[in-house]
C-alpha positions as CSV (number, residue, x, y, z in Angstrom):
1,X,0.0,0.0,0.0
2,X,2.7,2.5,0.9
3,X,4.7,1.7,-2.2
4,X,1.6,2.5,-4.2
5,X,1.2,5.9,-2.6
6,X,5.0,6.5,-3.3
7,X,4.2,5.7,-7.1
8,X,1.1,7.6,-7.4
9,X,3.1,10.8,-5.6
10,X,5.9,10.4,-7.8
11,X,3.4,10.7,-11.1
12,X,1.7,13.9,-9.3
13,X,4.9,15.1,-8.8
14,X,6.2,14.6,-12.7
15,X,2.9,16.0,-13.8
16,X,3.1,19.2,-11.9
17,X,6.6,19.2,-13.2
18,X,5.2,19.6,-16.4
19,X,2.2,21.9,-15.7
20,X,4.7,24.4,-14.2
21,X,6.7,24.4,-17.3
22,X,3.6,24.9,-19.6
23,X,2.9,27.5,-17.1
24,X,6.0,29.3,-17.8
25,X,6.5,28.8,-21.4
26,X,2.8,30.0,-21.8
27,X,3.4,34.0,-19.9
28,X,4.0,37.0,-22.6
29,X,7.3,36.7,-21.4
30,X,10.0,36.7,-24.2
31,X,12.0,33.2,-24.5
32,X,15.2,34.8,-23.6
33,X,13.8,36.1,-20.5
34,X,12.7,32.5,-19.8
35,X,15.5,30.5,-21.0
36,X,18.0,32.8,-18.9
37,X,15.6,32.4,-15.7
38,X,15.9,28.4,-16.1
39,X,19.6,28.7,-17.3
40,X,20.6,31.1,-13.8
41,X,18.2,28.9,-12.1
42,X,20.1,26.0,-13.1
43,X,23.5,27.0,-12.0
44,X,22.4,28.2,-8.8
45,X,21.0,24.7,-7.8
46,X,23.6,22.4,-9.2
47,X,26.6,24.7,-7.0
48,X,26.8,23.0,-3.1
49,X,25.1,25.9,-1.7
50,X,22.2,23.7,0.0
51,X,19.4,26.2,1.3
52,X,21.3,29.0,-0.3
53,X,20.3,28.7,-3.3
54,X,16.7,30.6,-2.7
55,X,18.4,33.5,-1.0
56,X,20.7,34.0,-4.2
57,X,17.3,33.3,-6.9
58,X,16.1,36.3,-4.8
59,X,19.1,38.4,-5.0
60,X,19.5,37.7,-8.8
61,X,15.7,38.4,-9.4
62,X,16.5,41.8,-7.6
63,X,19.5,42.8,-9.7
64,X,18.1,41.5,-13.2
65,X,14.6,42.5,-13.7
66,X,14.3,40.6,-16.8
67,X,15.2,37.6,-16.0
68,X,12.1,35.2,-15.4
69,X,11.2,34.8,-11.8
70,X,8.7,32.1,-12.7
71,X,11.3,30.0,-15.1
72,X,14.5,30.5,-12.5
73,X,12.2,29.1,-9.1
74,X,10.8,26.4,-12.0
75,X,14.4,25.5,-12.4
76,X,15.2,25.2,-8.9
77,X,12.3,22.7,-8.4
78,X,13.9,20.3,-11.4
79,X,17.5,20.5,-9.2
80,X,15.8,19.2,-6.8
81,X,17.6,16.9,-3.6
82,X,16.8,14.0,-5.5
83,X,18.9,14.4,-8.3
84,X,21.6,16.5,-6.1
85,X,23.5,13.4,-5.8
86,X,24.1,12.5,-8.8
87,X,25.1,16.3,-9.8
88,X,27.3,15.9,-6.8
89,X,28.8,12.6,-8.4
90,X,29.5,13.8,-11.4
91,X,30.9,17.0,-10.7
92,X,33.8,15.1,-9.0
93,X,34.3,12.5,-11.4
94,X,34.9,15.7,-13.8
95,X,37.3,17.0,-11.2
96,X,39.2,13.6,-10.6
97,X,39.3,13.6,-14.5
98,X,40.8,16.8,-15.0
99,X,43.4,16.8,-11.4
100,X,43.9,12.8,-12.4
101,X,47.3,13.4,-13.8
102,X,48.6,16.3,-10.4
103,X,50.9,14.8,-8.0
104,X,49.2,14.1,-4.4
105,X,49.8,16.9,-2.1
106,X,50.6,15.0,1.2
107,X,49.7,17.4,4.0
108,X,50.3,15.8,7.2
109,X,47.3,15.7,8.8
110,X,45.4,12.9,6.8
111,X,42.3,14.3,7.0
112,X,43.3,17.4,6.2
113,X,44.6,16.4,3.2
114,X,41.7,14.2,2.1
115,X,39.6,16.8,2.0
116,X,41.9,18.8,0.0
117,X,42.1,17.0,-2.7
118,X,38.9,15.7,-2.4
119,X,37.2,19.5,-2.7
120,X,39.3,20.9,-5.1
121,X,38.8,18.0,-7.7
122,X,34.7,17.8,-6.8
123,X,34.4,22.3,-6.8
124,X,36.2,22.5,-10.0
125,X,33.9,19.6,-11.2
126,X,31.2,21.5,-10.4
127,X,31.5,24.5,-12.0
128,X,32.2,23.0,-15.1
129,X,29.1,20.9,-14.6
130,X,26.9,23.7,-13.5
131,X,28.1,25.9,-16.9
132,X,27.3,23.2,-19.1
133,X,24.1,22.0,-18.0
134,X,23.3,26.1,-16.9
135,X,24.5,26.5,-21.6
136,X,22.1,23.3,-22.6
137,X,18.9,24.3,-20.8
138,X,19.4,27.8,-21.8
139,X,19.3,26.9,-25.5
140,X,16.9,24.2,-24.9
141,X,14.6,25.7,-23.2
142,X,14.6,29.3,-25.0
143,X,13.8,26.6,-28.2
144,X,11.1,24.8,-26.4
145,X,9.7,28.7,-25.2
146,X,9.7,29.9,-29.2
147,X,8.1,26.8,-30.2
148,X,5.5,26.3,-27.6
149,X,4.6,30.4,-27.8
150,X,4.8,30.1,-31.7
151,X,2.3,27.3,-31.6
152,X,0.0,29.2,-29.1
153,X,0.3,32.1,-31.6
154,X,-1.1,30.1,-34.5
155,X,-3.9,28.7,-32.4
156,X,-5.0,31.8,-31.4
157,X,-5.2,33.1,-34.7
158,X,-6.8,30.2,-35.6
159,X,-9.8,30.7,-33.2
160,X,-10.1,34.6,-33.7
161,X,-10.2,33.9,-37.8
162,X,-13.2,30.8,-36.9
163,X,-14.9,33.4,-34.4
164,X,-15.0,36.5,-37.2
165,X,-16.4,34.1,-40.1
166,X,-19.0,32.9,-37.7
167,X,-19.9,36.7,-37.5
């Protein structure tokens, strides 16, 4: 019974997902504003700044004014926690790819030195991760924006040329 109730939440969850995003593609906001709202919205999440990242969506909607506030909070809901670790992952096996080839910096206290090497390779990761995925939803969802508002455009024609014949 409880594993039903997990499924049934997870489909609610996709599908207001998706109604948000229909939501935001569909506002008489431009597709650059939109696409740089998800694209800010989506480096913000994927950095580690956990519970940080709403405070600096806030600031940046206070210094950009055209910048989607709908798309970049839309954005923060897809970089969710559950797919945190996994951006987490990835960001140091980019790091560990890149520092793979650096001498070990032995510092003696072990720890210490774990985390060094640890956080430089996973921080330098994730940047690199965050700009890239931050570049592909920005093009892909500014495409998805023209598209979707192009489509809306047509229909509404559509209807107001049907309405005036009916006249």
């Amino acid at each position: 019974m409880i594993m039903i109730k997990r499924i049934r939440h997870h489909f609610s969850l996709k599908k207001g997902i998706k109604h948000h995003f229909h939501e935001v593609i569909k506002t008489k906001t431009d597709p650059h504003s939109i696409a740089i709202g998800f694209a800010i919205g989506t480096f913000i999440s994927t950095l580690p700044t956990p519970g940080f990242n709403i405070l600096l969506g806030v600031l940046v909607i206070l210094i950009y004014e055209r910048v989607s506030k709908i798309a970049l909070f839309g954005s923060m809901a897809v970089w969710n926690p559950l797919t945190t670790p996994a951006v987490y992952y990835l960001s140091y096996r980019i790091g560990d790819m890149i520092f793979s080839d650096l001498p070990v910096t032995e510092i003696k206290l072990s720890l210490a030195g774990i985390l060094l090497q640890n956080s430089r390779r996973f921080f330098v990761g994730n940047v690199i991760l965050a700009l890239s995925l931050s570049i592909l939803s920005y093009f892909a969802v500014r495409k998805i924006a023209e598209i979707y508002q192009k489509r809306e455009s047509n229909k509404d024609q559509t209807q107001s040329k049907s309405k005036k014949h009916k006249i």
